[in-house]
LUMLUM-737766 format. One record per residue (C-alpha): residue number from 1; y, z, x; residue in three letters. Coordinates in steps of 0.5 Angstrom, whole numbers, plus 500, padded with zeros to 3 digits. Example, Ala and Ser with C-alpha at 12.3 -4.5 7.8 and 13.67 -1.06 7.14 Angstrom:
% LUMLUM-737766
(r 1, (491, 516, 525), ala) (r 2, (498, 514, 527), ser) 
***
This chain:
% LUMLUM-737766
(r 1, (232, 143, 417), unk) (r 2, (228, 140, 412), unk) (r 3, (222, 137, 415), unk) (r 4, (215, 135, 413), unk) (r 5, (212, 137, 421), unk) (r 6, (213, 144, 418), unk) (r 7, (209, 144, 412), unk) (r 8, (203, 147, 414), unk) (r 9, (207, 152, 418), unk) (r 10, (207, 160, 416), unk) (r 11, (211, 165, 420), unk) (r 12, (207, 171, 423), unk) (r 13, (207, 177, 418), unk) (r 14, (205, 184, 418), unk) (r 15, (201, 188, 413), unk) (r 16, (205, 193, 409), unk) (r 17, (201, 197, 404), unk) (r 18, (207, 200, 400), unk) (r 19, (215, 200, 400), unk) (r 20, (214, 207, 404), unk) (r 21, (209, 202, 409), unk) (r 22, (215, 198, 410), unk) (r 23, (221, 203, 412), unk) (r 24, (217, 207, 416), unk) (r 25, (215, 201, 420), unk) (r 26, (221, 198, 420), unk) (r 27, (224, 205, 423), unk) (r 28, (219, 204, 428), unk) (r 29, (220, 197, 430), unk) (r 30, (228, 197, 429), unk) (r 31, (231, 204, 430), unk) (r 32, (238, 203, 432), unk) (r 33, (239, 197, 429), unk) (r 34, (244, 198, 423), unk) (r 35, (240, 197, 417), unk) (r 36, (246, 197, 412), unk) (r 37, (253, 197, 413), unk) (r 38, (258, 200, 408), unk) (r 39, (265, 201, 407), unk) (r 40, (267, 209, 407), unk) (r 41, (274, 205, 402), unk) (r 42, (276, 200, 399), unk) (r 43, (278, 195, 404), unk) (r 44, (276, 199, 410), unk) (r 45, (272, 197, 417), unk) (r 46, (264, 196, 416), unk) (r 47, (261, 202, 419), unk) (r 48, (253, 201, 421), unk) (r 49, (247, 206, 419), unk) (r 50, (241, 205, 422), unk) (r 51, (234, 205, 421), unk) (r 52, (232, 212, 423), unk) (r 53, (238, 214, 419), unk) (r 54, (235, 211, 413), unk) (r 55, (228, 213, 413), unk) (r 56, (230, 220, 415), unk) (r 57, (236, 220, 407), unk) (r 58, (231, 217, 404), unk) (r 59, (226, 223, 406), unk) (r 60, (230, 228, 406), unk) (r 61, (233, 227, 399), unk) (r 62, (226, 226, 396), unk) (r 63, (225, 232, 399), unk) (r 64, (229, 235, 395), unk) (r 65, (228, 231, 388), unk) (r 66, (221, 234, 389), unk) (r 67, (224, 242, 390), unk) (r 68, (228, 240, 384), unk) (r 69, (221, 239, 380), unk) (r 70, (221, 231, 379), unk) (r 71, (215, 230, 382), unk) (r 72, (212, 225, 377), unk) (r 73, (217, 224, 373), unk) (r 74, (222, 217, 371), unk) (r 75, (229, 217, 374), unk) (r 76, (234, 213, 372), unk) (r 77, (240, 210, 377), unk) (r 78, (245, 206, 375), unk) (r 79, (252, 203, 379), unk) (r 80, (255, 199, 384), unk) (r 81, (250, 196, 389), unk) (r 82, (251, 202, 395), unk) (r 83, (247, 205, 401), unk) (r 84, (246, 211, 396), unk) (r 85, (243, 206, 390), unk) (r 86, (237, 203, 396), unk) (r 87, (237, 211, 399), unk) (r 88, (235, 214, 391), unk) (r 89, (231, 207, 389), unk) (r 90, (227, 209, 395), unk) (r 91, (227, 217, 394), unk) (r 92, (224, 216, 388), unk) (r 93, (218, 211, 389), unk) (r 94, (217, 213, 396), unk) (r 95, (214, 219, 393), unk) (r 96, (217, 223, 387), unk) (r 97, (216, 219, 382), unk) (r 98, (218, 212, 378), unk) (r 99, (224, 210, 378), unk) (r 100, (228, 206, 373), unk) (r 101, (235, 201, 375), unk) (r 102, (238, 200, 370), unk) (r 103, (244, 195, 369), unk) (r 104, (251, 198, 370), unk) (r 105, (254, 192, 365), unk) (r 106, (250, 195, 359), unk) (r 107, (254, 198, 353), unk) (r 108, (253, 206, 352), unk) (r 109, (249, 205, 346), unk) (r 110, (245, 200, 350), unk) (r 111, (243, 205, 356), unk) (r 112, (242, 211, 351), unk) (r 113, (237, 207, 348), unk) (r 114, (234, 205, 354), unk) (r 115, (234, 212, 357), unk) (r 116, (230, 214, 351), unk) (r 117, (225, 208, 351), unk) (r 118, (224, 210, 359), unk) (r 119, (223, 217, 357), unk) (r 120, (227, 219, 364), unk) (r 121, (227, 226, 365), unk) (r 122, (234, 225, 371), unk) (r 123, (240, 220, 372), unk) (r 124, (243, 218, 377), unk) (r 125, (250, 215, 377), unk) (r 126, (257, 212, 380), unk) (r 127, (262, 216, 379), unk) (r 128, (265, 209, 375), unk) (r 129, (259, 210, 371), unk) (r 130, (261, 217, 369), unk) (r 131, (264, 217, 362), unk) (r 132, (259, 212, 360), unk) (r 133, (252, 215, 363), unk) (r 134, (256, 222, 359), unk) (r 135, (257, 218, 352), unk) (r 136, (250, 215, 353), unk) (r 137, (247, 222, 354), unk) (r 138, (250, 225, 347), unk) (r 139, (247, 224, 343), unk) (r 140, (240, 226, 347), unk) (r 141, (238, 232, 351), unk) (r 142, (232, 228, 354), unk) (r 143, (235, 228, 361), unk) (r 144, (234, 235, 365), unk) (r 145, (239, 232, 371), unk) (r 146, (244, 229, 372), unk) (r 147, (247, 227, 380), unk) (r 148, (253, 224, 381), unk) (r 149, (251, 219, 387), unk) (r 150, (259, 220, 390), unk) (r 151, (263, 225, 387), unk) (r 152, (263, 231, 388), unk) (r 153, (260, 233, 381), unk) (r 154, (260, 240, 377), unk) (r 155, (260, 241, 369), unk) (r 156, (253, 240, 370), unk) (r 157, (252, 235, 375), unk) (r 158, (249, 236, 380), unk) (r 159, (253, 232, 387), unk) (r 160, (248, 227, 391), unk) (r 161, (252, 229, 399), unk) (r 162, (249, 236, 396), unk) (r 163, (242, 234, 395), unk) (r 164, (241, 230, 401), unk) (r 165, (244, 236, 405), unk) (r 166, (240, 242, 402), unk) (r 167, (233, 236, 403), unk) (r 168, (235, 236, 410), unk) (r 169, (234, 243, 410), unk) (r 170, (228, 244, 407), unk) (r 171, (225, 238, 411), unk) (r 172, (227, 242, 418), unk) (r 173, (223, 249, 415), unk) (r 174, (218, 245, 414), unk) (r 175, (217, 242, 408), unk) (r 176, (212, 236, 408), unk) (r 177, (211, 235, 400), unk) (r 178, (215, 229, 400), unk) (r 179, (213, 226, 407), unk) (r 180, (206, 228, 405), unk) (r 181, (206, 225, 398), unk) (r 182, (200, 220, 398), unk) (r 183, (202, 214, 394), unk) (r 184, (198, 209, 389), unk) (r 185, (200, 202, 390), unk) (r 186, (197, 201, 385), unk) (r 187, (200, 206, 380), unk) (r 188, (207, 204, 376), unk) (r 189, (213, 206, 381), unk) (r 190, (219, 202, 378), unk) (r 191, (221, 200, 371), unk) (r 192, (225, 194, 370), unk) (r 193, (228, 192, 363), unk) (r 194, (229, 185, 363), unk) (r 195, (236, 182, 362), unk) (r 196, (234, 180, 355), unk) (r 197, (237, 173, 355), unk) (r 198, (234, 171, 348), unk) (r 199, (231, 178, 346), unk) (r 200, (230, 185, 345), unk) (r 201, (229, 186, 354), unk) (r 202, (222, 189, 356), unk) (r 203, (219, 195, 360), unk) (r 204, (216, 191, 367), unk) (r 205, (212, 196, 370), unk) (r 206, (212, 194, 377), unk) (r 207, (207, 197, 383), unk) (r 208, (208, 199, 389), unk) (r 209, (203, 193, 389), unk) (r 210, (206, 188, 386), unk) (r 211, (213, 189, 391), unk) (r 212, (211, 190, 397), unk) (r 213, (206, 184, 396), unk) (r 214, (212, 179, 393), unk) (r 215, (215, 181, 401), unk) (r 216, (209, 180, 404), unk) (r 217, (208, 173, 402), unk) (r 218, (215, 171, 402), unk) (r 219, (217, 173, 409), unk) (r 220, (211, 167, 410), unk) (r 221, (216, 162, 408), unk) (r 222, (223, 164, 410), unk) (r 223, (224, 168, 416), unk) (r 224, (232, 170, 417), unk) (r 225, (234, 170, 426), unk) (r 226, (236, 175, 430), unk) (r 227, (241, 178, 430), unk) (r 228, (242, 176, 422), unk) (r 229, (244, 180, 417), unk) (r 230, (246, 180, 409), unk) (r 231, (251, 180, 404), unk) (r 232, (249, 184, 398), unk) (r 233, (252, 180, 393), unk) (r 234, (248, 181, 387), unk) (r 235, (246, 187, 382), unk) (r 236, (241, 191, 385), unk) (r 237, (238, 193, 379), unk) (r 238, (236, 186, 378), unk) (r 239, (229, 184, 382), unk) (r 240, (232, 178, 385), unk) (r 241, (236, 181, 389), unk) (r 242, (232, 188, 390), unk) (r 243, (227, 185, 393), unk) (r 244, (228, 179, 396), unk) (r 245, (235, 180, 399), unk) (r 246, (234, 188, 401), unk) (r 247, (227, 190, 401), unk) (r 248, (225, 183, 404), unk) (r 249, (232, 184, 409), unk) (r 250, (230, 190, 411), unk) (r 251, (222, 188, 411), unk) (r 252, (225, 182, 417), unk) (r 253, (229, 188, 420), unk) (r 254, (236, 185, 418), unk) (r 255, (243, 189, 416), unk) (r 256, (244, 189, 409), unk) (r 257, (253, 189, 408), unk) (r 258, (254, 192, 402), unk) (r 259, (259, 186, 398), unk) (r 260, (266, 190, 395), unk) (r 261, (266, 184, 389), unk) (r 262, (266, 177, 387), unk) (r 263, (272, 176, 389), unk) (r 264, (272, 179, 396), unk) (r 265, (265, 175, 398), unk) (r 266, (269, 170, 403), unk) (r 267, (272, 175, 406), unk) (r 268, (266, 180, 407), unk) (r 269, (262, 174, 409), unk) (r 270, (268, 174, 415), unk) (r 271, (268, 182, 416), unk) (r 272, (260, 183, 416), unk) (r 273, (258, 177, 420), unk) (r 274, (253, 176, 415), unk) (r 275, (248, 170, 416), unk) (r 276, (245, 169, 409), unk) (r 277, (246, 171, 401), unk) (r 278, (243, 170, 396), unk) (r 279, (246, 168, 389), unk) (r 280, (246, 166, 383), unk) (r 281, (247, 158, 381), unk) (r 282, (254, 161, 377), unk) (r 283, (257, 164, 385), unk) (r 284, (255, 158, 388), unk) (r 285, (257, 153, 385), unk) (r 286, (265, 156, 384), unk) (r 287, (264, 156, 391), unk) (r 288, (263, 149, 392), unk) (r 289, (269, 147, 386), unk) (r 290, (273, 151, 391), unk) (r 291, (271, 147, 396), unk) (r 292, (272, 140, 393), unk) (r 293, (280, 142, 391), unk) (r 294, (281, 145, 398), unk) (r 295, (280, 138, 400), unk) (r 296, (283, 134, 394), unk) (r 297, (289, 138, 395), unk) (r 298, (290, 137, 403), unk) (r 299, (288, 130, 401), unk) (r 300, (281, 131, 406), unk) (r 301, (276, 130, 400), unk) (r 302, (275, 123, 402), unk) (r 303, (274, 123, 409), unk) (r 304, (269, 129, 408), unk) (r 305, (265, 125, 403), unk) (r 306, (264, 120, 408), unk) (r 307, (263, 125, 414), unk) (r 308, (257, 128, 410), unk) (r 309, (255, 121, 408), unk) (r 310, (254, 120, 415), unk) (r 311, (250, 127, 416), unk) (r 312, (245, 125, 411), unk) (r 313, (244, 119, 414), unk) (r 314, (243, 121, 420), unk) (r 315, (239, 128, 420), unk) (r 316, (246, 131, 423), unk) (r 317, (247, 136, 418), unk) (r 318, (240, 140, 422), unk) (r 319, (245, 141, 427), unk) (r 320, (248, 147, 424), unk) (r 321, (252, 147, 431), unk) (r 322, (255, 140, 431), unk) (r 323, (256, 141, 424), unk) (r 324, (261, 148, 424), unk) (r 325, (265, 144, 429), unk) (r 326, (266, 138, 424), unk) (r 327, (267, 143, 418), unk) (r 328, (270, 148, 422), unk) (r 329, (274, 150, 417), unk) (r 330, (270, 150, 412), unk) (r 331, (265, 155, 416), unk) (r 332, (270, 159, 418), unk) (r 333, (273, 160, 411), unk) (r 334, (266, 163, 411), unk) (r 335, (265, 167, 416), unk) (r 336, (262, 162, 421), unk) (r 337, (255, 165, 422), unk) (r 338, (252, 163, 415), unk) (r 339, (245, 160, 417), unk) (r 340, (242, 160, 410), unk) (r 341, (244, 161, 403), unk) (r 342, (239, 162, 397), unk) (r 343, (238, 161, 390), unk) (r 344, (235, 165, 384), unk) (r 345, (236, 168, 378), unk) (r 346, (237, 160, 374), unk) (r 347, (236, 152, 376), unk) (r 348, (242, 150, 380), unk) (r 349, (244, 143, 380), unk) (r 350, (241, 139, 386), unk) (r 351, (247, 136, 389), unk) (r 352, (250, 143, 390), unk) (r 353, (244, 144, 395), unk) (r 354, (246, 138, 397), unk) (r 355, (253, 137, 399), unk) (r 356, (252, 144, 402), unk) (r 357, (247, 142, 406), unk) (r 358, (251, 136, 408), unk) (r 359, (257, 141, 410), unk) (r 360, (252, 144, 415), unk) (r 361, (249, 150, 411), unk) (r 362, (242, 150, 410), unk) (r 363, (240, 152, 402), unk) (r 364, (233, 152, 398), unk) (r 365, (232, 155, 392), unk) (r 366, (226, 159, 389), unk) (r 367, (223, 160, 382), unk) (r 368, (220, 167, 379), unk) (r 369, (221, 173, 373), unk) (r 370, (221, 180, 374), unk) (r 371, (214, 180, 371), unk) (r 372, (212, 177, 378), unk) (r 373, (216, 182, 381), unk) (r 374, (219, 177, 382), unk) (r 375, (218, 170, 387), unk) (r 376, (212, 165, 384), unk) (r 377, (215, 159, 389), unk) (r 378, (220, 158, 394), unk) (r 379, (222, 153, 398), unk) (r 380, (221, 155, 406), unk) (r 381, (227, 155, 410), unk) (r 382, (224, 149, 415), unk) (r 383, (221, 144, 409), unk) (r 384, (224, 143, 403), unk) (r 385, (227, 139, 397), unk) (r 386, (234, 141, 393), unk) (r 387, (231, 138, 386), unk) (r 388, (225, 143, 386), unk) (r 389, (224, 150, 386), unk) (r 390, (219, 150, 393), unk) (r 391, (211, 151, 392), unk) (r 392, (207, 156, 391), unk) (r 393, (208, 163, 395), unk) (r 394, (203, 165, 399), unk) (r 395, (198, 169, 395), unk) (r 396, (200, 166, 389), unk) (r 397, (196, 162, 384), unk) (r 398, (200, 157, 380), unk) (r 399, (198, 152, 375), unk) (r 400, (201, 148, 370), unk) (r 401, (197, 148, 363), unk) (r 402, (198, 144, 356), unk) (r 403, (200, 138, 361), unk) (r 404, (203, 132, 356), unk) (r 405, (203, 125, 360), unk) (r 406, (209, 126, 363), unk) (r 407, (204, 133, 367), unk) (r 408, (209, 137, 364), unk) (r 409, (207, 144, 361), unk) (r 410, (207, 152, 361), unk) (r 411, (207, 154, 368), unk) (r 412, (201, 160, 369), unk) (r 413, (200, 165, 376), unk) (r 414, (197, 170, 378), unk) (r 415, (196, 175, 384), unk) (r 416, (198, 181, 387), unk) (r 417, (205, 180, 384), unk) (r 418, (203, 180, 377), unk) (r 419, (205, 186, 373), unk) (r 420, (202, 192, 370), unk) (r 421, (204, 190, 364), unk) (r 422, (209, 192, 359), unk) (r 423, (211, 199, 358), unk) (r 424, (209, 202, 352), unk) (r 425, (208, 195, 348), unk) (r 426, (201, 192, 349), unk) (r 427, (202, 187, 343), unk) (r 428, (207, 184, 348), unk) (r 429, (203, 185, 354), unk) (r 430, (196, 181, 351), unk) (r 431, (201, 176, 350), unk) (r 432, (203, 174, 357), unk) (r 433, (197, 176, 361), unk) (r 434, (191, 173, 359), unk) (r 435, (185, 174, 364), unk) (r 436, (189, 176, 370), unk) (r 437, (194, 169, 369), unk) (r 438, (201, 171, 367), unk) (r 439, (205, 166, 362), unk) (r 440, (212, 165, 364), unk) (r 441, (214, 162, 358), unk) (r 442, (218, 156, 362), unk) (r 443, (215, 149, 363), unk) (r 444, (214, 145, 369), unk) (r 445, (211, 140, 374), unk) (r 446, (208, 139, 381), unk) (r 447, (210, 133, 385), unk) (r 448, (204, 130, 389), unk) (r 449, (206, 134, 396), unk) (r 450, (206, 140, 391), unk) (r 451, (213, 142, 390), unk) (r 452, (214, 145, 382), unk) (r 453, (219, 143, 378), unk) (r 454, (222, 147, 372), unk) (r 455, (223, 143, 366), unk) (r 456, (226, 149, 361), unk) (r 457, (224, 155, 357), unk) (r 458, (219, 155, 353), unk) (r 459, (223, 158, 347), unk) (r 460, (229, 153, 349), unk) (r 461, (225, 146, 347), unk) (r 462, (227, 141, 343), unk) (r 463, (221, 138, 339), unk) (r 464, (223, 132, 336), unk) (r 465, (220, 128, 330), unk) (r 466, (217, 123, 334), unk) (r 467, (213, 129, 338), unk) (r 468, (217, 129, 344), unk) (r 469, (219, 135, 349), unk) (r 470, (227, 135, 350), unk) (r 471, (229, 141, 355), unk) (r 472, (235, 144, 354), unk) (r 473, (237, 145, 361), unk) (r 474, (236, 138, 364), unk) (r 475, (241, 136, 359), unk) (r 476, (245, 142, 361), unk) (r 477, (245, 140, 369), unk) (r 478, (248, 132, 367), unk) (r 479, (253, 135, 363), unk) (r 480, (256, 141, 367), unk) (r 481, (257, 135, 373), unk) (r 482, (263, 133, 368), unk) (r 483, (268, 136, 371), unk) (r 484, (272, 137, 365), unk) (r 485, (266, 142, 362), unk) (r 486, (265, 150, 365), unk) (r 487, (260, 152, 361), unk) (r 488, (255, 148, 356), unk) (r 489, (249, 150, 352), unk) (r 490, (244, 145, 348), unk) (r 491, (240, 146, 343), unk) (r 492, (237, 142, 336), unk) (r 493, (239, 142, 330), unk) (r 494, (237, 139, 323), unk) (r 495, (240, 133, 321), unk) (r 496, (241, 132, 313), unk) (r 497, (241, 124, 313), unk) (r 498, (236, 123, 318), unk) (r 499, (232, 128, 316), unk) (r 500, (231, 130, 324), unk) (r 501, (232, 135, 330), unk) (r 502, (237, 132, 333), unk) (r 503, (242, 134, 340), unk) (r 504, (248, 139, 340), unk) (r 505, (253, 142, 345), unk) (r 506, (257, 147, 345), unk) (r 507, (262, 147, 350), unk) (r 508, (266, 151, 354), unk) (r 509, (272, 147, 357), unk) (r 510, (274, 147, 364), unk) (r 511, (281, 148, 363), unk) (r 512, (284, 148, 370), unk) (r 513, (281, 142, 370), unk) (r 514, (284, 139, 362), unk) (r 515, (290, 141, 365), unk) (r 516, (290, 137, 372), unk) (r 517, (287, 132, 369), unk) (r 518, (290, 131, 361), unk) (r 519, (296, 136, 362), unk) (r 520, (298, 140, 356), unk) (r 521, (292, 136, 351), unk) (r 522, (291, 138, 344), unk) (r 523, (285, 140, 340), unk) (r 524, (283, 132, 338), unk) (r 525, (286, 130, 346), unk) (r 526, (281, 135, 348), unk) (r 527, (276, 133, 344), unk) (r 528, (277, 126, 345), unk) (r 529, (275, 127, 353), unk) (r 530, (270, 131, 352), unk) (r 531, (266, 126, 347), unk) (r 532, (267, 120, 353), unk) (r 533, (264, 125, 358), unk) (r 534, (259, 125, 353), unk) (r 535, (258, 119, 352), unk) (r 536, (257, 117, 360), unk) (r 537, (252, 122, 360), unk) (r 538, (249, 119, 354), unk) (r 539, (248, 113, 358), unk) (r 540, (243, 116, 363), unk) (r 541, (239, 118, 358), unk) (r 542, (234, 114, 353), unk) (r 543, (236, 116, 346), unk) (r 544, (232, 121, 343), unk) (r 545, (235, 125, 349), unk) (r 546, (243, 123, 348), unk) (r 547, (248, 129, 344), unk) (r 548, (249, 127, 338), unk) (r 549, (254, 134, 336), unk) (r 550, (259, 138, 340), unk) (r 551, (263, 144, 339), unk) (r 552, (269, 146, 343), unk) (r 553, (268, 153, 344), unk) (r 554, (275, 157, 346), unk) (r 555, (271, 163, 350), unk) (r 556, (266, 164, 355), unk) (r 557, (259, 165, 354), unk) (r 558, (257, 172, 353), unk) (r 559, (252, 172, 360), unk) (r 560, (248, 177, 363), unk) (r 561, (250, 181, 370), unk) (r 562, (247, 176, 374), unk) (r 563, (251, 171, 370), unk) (r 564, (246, 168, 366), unk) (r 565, (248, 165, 359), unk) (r 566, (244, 169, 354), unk) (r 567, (243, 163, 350), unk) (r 568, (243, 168, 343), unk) (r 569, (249, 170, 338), unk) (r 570, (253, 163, 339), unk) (r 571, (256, 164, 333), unk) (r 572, (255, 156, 331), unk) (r 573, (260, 154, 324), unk) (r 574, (256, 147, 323), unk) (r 575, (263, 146, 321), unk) (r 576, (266, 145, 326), unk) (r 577, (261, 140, 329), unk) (r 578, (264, 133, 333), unk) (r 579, (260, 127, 331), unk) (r 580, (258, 123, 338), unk) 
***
């Protein structure tokens, strides 16, 4: 429900100190609940570990890190999403030391480097992360431990079930260093590198602080009904999904199912029962494609267009009841419980929000950054709207600053949030924290009730020669609503007869839909299609926005795990360039 009468209304929270604070409260107030539910094989049933259960691996493994000697010491974890990643991720910053997540899609060389960048004195990795973890490792002997988070290790590598048995041991002679480790929450306890989407990736230096505040104050605005529960969709290593999806998850007292992959979301959303998740423009939008061509194949597009039509008329998409037996079969492709999706990591398009709540699925979106651990403002679950990223989080400061006459400019924040700062590099640090305000490098503007919106990178803009501010990714969002473009990328180029930066795309088709729509076109058929979508875009737009260049691209974007477009190394031949 997105109503106005609840937009001075805040959940109840309570107070946690630290992630340790989180766990321990929540074992005491859930208990037998099922925390997390996990599939012991592909394919296999869900099987459910409570709270209890979590809290005592968590000590018990942290028992054992503590014995082995790495108190204090940084710890690398690196795999698929699993209870086991969350168990070590929390062994480690609950008392032993700093942890360090790191992306499972990074070459050998890059973990390497970032192992030795982090100084990490232990790893713990996937057995699918064997061979790559062992190829980073060679040409360093900087790491002293190396666990196999589920295999049965040997050569040297040391078997995660193992250490979890060995600390219950030492725990029940009474053992107490881990339980009884006295936790600065104001100290580093996680390293995150960032995804590098535009250069080299940064060290954030997060604090217990920092964590447990972002889901502190986000629980305000977002509350998930029980009995409710999530689908782990997203890499945990990534901040978004860590804390507002796990730690905020199992903060509210829901069970996280742990996602088999993309391609198995619909029918882990069946098998869990889950009633939120969290994810990124690129899964929700293929979902929706998905669900348009279900409805034109079965000839039912138009009729649903016109029932989500009368929806929005009437405020009947609020009714989630009513709406799950209009679109049954929709929600029944998805499970039937779903009562909330959400959306990070990158803007979406609006509409997407809208036809989904226009099905019956209620849907916001939120704006953050590692650096602020991460949320900055979010959309509340009651009081919303689809083209805004929501208002600033309780706790949380947020001002526009260097604002042109359109109220567009840099987005600064500042609270409890913001990171300690970047690891080993001041220089870097100095530049985006500046008297406790933390410079996000992306422009914005509050409407009058408040709400942000988000206008682009500050390092993407495009500065014409009569002064004005193009955003990339305003351009982007028009473009990707054509249904023959998949992927786009806008940027300025200098124009040699005009002597000015002028727009370019480079495009990467949809060819599912070429074929559909165009059959077997050739490269100027194509080509010529692509330039009528881009002149119908064009004509929304007055003319110092319009895209006066195009390249078809044959390969999709590089992008990072969260399925962002790293917006470098394109490869451009000016040459190859079609004239609008």
């Amino acid at each position: 429900m997105n109503s106005k009468k609840y937009k001075n209304v805040l959940y109840k929270t309570r107070y946690i100190n630290d992630l340790r604070d989180m766990i321990y409260s929540s074992a005491e107030i859930f208990g037998s609940k099922p925390a997390f539910l996990v599939k012991d094989v592909p394919g296999g049933k869900y099987r459910p570990i409570s709270y209890i259960q979590l809290k005592e691996d968590i000590n018990d493994l942290g028992t054992r890190l503590i014995d082995m000697g790495l108190k204090g010491k940084k710890v690398a974890v690196i795999g698929e999403n699993s209870y086991k990643w969350v168990v070590t991720y929390l062994a480690v910053t609950n008392g032993t030391g700093v942890i360090v997540p790191l992306d499972k899609e990074l070459t050998a060389i890059e973990i390497g480097n970032l192992l030795k960048r982090a100084e990490a004195d232990a790893v713990f990795f996937s057995a699918k992360m064997w061979e790559k973890v062992m190829e980073a490792m060679a040409e360093t002997d900087i790491i002293g431990t190396k666990v196999c988070m589920d295999g049965d290790g040997g050569d040297g590598i040391v078997c995660w079930d193992q250490l979890l048995s060995e600390g219950k041991t030492l725990r029940e002679n009474g053992d107490r260093r881990f339980v009884d480790a006295i936790i600065d929450r104001e100290a580093m306890c996680s390293l995150l590198f960032t995804s590098g989407t535009t250069g080299m990736s940064k060290g954030v230096m997060l604090s217990h602080k920092n964590i447990s505040a972002n889901v502190y104050n986000m629980s305000k605005y977002v509350k998930i009904r029980e009995p409710g529960g999530g689908l782990s969709v997203l890499p945990m290593h990534h901040t978004y999904e860590l804390t507002c999806h796990v730690f905020t998850g199992l903060y509210q007292g829901m069970f996280i199912a742990i996602c088999e992959g993309l391609r198995y979301i619909q029918q882990n959303l069946k098998e869990s029962r889950a009633t939120v998740m969290l994810g990124v423009p690129a899964v929700f939008e293929t979902m929706h494609k998905r669900v348009w061509k279900q409805a034109e194949s079965s000839g039912m597009a138009g009729k649903m267009q016109k029932m989500m039509t009368v929806a929005r008329r009437t405020g009947l998409f609020n009714n989630q009841k009513v709406m799950r037996r209009i679109f049954s079969k929709i929600h029944t492709s998805l499970g039937n419980n779903i009562e909330l999706f959400i959306s990070g990591g990158a803007a979406i398009n609006p509409q997407v929000i809208r036809d989904y709540e226009a099905l019956g699925f209620p849907m916001i979106q939120g704006y953050g950054m590692t650096e602020n651990s991460p949320i900055i403002a979010v959309n509340r679950d009651n009081y919303s709207k689809a083209d805004s990223v929501g208002q600033p989080m309780p706790g949380t400061e947020v001002k526009i600053v260097d604002a042109d006459e359109d109220g567009v400019g840099e987005i600064i924040c500042r609270g409890p949030s913001v990171m300690l700062g970047y690891y080993n590099d001041p220089e870097a640090t100095a530049k985006v924290l500046r008297d406790g305000w933390l410079y996000t490098g992306d422009y914005g503007r509050f409407d009058e009730e408040g709400f942000l919106y988000i206008c682009g990178r500050k390092k993407n803009v495009i500065v014409a020669k009569n002064g004005k501010n193009i955003y990339p990714e305003e351009i982007e969002y028009l473009l990707l609503e054509q249904p023959l473009i998949e992927e786009v990328v806008v940027y300025g180029v200098n124009d040699k007869k005009s002597g000015d930066i002028i727009v370019k795309a480079e495009i990467f088709p949809d060819f599912a839909a070429v074929e559909e729509i165009l059959g077997h076109a050739d490269d100027h058929q194509l080509s010529e299609a692509l330039k009528g979508a881009i002149e119908e875009v064009n004509d929304k737009m007055p003319a110092y926005k319009r895209v006066k260049r195009f390249k078809v691209r044959h390969e999709e974007f590089e992008k990072t795990s969260t399925r962002k477009i790293r917006r470098t190394g394109s490869s451009i031949r000016e040459e190859d360039d079609q004239e609008e």
